[in-house]
N, CA and C atoms as an extended XYZ file, in Angstrom:
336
Properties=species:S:1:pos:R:3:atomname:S:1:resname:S:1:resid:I:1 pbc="F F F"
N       107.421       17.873      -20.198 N   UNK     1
C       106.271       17.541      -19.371 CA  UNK     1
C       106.550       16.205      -18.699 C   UNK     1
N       106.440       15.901      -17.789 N   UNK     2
C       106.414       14.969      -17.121 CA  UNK     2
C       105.628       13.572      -17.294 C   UNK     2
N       105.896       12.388      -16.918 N   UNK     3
C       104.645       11.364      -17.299 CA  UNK     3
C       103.191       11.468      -16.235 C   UNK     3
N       103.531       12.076      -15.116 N   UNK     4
C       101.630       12.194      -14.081 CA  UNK     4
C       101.219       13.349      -14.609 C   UNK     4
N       102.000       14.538      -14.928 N   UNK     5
C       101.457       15.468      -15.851 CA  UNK     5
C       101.104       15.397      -16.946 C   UNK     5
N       101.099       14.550      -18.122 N   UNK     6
C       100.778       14.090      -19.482 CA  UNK     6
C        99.621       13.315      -18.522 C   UNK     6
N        99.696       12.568      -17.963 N   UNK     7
C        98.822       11.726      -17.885 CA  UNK     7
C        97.220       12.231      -17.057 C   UNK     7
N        97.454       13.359      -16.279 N   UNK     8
C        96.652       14.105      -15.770 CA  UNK     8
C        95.606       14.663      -16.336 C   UNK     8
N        96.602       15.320      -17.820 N   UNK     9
C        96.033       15.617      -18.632 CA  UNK     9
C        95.067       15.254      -19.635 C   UNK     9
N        95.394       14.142      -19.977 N   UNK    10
C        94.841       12.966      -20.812 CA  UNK    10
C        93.860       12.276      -19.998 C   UNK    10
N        93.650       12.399      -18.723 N   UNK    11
C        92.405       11.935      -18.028 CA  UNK    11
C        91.463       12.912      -17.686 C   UNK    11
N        92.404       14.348      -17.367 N   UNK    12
C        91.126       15.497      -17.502 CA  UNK    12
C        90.267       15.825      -19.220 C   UNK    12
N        91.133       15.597      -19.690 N   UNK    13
C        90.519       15.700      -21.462 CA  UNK    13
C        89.770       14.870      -21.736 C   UNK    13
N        90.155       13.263      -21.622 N   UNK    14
C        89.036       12.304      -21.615 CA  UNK    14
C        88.126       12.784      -20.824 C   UNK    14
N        87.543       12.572      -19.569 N   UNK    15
C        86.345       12.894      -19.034 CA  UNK    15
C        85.721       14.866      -19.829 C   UNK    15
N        86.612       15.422      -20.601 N   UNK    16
C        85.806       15.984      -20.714 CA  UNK    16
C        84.657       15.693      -22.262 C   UNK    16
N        86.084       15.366      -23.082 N   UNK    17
C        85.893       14.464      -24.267 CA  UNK    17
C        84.498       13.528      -23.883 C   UNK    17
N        84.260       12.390      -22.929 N   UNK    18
C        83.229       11.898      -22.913 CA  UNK    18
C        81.999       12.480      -22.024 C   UNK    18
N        82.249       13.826      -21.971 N   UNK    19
C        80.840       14.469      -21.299 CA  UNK    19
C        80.179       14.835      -22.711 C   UNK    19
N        81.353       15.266      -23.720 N   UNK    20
C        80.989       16.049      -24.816 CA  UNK    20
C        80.292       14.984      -26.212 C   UNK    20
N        80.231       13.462      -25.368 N   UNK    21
C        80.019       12.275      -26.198 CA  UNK    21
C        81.293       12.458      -27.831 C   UNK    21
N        82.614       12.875      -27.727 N   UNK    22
C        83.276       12.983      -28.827 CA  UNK    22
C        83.750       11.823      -28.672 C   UNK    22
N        83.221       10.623      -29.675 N   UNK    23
C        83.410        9.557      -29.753 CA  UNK    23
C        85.312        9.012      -29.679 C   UNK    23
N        85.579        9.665      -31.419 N   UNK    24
C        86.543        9.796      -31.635 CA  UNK    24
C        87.936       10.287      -30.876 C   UNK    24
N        87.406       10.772      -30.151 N   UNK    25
C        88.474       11.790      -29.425 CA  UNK    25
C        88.669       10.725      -27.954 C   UNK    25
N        87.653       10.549      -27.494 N   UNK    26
C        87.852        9.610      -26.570 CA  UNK    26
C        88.390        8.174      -26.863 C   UNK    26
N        88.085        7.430      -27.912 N   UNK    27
C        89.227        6.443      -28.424 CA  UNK    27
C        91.018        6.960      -28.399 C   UNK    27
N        90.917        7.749      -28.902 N   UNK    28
C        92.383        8.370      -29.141 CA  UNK    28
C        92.885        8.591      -27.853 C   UNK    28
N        92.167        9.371      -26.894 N   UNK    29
C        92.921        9.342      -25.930 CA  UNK    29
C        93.146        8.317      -24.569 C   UNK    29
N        91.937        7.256      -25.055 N   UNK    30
C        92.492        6.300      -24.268 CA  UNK    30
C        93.817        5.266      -24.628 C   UNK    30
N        93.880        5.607      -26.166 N   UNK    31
C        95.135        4.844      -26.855 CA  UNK    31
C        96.039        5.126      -26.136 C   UNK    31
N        96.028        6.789      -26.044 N   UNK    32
C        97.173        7.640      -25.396 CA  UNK    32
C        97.265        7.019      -24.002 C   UNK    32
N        96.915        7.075      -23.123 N   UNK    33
C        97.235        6.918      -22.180 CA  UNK    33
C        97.298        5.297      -21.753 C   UNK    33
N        97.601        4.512      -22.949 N   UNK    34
C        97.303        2.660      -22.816 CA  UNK    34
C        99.177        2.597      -23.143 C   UNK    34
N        99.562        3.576      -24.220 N   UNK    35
C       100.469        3.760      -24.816 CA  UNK    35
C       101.921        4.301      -23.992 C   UNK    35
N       100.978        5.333      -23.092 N   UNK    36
C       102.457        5.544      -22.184 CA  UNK    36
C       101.966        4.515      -20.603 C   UNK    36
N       101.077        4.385      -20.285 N   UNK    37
C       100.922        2.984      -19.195 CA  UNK    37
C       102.047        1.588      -20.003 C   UNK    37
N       101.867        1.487      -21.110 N   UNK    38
C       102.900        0.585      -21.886 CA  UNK    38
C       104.361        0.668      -21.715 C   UNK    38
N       105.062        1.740      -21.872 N   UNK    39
C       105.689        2.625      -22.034 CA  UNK    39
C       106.766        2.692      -20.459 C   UNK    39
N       105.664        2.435      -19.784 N   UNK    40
C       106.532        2.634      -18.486 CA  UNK    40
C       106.500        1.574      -17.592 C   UNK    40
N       105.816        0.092      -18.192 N   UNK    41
C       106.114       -0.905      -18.050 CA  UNK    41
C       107.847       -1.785      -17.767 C   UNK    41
N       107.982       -2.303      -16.531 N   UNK    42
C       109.259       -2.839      -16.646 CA  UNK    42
C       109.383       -4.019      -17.773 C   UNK    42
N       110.803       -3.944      -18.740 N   UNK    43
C       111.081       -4.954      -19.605 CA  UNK    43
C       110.939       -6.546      -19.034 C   UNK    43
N       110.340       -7.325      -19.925 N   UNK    44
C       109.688       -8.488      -19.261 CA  UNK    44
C       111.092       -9.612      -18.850 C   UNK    44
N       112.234       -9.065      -19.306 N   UNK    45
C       113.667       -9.617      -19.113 CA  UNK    45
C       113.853       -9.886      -17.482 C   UNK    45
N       113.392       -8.473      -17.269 N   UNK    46
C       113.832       -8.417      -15.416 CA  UNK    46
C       112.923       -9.671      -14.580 C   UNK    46
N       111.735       -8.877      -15.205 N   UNK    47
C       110.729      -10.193      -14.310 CA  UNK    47
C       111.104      -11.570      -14.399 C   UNK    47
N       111.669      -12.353      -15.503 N   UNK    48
C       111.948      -13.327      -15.989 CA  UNK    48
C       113.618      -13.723      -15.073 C   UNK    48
N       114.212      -12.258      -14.896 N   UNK    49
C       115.621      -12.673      -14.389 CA  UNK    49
C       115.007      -12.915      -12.454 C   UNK    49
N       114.069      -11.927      -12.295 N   UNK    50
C       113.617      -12.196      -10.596 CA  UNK    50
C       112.946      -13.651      -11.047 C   UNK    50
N       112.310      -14.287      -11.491 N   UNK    51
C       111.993      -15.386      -11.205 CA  UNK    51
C       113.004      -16.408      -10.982 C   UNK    51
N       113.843      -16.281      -11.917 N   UNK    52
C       115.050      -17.173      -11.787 CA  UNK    52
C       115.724      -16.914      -10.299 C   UNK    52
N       115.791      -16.359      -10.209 N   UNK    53
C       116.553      -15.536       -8.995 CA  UNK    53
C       115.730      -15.940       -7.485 C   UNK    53
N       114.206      -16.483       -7.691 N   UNK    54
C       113.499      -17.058       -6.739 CA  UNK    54
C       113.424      -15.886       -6.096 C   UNK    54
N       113.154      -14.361       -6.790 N   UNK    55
C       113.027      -13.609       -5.809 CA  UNK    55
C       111.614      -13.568       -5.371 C   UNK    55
N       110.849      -12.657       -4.343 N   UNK    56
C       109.166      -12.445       -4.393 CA  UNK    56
C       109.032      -11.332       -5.626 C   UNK    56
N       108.206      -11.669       -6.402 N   UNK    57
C       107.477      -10.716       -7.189 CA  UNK    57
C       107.016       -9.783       -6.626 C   UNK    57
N       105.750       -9.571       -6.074 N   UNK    58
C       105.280       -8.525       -5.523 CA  UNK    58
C       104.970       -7.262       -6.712 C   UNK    58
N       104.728       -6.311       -6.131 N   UNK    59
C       104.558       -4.896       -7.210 CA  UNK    59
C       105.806       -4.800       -7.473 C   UNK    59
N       105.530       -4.898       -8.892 N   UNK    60
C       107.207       -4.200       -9.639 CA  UNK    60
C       107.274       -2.627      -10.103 C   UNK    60
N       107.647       -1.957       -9.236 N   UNK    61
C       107.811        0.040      -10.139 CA  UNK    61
C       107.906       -0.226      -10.989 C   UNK    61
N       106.943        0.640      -11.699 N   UNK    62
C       107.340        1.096      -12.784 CA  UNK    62
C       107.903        2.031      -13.543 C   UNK    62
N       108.702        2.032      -14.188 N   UNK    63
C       109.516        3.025      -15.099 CA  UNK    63
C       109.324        4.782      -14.502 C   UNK    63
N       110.026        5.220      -14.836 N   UNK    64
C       109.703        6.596      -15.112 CA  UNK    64
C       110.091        7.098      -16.258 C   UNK    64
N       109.042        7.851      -17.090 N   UNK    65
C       109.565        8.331      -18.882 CA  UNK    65
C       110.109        9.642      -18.411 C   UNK    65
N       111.138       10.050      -18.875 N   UNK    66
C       111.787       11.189      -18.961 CA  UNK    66
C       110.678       11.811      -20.050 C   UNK    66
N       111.196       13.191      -20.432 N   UNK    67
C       110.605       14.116      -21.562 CA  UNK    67
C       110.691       13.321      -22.782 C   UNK    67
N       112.189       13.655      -23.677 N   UNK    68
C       112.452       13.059      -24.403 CA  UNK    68
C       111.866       11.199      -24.965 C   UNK    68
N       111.127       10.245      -23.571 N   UNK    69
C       110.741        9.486      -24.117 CA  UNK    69
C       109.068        9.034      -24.056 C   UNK    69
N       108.943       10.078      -23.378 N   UNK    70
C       107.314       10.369      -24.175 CA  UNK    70
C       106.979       11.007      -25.307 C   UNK    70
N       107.782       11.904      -25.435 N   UNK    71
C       108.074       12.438      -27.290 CA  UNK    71
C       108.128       11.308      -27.751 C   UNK    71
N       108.733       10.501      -27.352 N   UNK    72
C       109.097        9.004      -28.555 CA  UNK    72
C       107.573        8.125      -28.741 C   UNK    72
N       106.559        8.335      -27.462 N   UNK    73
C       105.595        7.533      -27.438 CA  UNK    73
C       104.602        7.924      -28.439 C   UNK    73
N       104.476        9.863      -28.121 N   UNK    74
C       103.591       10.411      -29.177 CA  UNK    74
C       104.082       10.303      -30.360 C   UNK    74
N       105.599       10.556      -30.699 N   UNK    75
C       105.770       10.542      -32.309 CA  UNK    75
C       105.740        9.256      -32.249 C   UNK    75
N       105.554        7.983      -32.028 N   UNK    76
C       105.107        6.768      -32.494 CA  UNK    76
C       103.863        6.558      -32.681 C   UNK    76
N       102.850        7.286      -31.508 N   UNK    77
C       101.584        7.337      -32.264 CA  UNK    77
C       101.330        7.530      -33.578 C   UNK    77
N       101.563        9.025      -33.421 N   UNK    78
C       101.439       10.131      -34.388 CA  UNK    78
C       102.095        9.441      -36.341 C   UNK    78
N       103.087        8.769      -36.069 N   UNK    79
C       103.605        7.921      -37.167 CA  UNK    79
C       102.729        6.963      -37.838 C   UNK    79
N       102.741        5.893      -36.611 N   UNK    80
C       101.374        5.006      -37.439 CA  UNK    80
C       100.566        5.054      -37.832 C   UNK    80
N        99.669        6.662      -37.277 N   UNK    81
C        98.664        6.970      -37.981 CA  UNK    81
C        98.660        7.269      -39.368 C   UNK    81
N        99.930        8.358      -39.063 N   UNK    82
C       100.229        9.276      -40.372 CA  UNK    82
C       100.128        8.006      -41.461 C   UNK    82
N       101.417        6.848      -40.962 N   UNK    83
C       101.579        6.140      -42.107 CA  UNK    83
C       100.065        5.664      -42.780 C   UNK    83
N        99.715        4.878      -41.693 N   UNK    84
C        97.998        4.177      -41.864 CA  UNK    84
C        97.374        5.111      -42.954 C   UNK    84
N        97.307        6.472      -43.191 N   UNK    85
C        96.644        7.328      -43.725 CA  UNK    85
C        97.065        7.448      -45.315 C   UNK    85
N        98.729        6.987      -45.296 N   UNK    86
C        99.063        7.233      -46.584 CA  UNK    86
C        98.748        5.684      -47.191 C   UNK    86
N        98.564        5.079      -46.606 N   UNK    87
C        97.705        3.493      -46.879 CA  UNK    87
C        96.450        3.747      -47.756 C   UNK    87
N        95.697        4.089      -46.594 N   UNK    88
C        94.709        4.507      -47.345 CA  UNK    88
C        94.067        5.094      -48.400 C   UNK    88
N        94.906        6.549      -48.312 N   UNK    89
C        94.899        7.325      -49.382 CA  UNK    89
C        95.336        6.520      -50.857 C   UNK    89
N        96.676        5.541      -50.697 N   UNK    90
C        96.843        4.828      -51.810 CA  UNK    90
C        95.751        3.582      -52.949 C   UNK    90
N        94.865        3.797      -51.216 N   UNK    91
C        93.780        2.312      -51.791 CA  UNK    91
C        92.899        3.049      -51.637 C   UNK    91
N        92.530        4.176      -52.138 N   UNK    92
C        90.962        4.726      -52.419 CA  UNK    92
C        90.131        5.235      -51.363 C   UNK    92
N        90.742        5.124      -50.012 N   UNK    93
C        89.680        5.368      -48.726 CA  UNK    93
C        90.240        6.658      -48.023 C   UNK    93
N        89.863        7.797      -48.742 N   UNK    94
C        90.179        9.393      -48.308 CA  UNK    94
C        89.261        9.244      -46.838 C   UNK    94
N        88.365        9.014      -46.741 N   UNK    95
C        87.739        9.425      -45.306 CA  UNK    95
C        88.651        8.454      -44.424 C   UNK    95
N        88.851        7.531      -44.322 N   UNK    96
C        89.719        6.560      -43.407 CA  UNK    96
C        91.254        7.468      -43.104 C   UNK    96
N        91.772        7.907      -44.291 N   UNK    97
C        93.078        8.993      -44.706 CA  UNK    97
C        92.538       10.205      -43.457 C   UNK    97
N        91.630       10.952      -43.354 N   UNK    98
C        91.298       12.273      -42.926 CA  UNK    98
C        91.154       11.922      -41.220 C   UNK    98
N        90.527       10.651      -41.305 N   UNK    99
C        89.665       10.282      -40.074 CA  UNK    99
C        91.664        9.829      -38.901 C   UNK    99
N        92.567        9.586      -39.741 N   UNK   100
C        93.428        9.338      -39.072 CA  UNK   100
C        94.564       10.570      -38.668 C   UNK   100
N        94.792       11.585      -40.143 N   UNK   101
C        95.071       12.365      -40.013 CA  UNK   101
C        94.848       13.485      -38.732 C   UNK   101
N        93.080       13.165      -38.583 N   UNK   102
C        92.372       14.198      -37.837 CA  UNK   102
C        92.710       13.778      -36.313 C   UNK   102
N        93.420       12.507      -35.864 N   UNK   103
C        93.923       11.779      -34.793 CA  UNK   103
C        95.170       12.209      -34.734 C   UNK   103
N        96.290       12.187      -35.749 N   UNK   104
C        97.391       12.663      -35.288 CA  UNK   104
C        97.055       14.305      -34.816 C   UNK   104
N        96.948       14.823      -35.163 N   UNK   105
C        96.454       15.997      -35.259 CA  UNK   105
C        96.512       16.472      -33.236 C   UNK   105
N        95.627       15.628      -32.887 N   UNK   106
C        95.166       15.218      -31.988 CA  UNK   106
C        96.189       14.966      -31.059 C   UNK   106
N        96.834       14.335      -31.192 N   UNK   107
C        98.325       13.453      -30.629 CA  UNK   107
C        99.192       14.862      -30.455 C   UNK   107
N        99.408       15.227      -31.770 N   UNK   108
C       100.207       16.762      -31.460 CA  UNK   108
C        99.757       17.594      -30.801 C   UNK   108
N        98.462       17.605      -29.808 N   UNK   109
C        98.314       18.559      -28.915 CA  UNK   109
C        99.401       18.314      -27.821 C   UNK   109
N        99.674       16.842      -27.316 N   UNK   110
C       100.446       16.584      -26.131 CA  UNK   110
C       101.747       16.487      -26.320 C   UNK   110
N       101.993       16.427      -27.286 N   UNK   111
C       103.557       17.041      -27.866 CA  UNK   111
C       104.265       18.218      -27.355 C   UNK   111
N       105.304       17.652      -26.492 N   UNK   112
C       106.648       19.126      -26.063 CA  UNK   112
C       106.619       19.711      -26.873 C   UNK   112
């Protein structure tokens, strides 16, 4: 899938997500789409080498994610949660465990 196609998506789902007031669901997917806007950010090296360079700043393009590295964005979501969950589960807080679980969950819809 592409990154304006993931991202298309994730803005048609949100607006539908917040017609449907799904609180939860609409957090998550604005993560999502904060996560690959992140994602396709230029490394702050370059900007730092154009300054030196006395070039004009101006709009800097941004990135383009291939397939393979938006997979990397969701399974990084999808990880921290998971992990976050086995946190929890270790310190007594099963609903915090479920409530994150029920987010990755979530994440794996936009998964290649």
């Amino acid at each position: 899938m592409s990154t304006n196609a993931l991202k298309e998506r994730l803005r048609a789902d949100l607006k539908a997500a917040m017609r449907e007031r799904k609180t939860d669901e609409v957090g998550v997917i604005r993560t999502l789409i904060a996560a690959v806007d992140n994602a396709e950010a230029q490394p702050l090296a370059d900007f730092h080498e154009r300054l030196r360079q006395a070039e004009p700043i101006g709009e800097i393009a941004r990135r383009e994610l291939d397939a393979e590295a938006l997979d990397a964005v969701l399974a990084a979501e999808t990880h921290s949660r998971l992990s976050a969950a086995g946190d929890y589960d270790r310190n007594g807080r099963p609903e915090d465990a479920a409530r994150l679980r029920g987010e990755a969950e979530l994440i794996a819809r936009y998964r290649a």
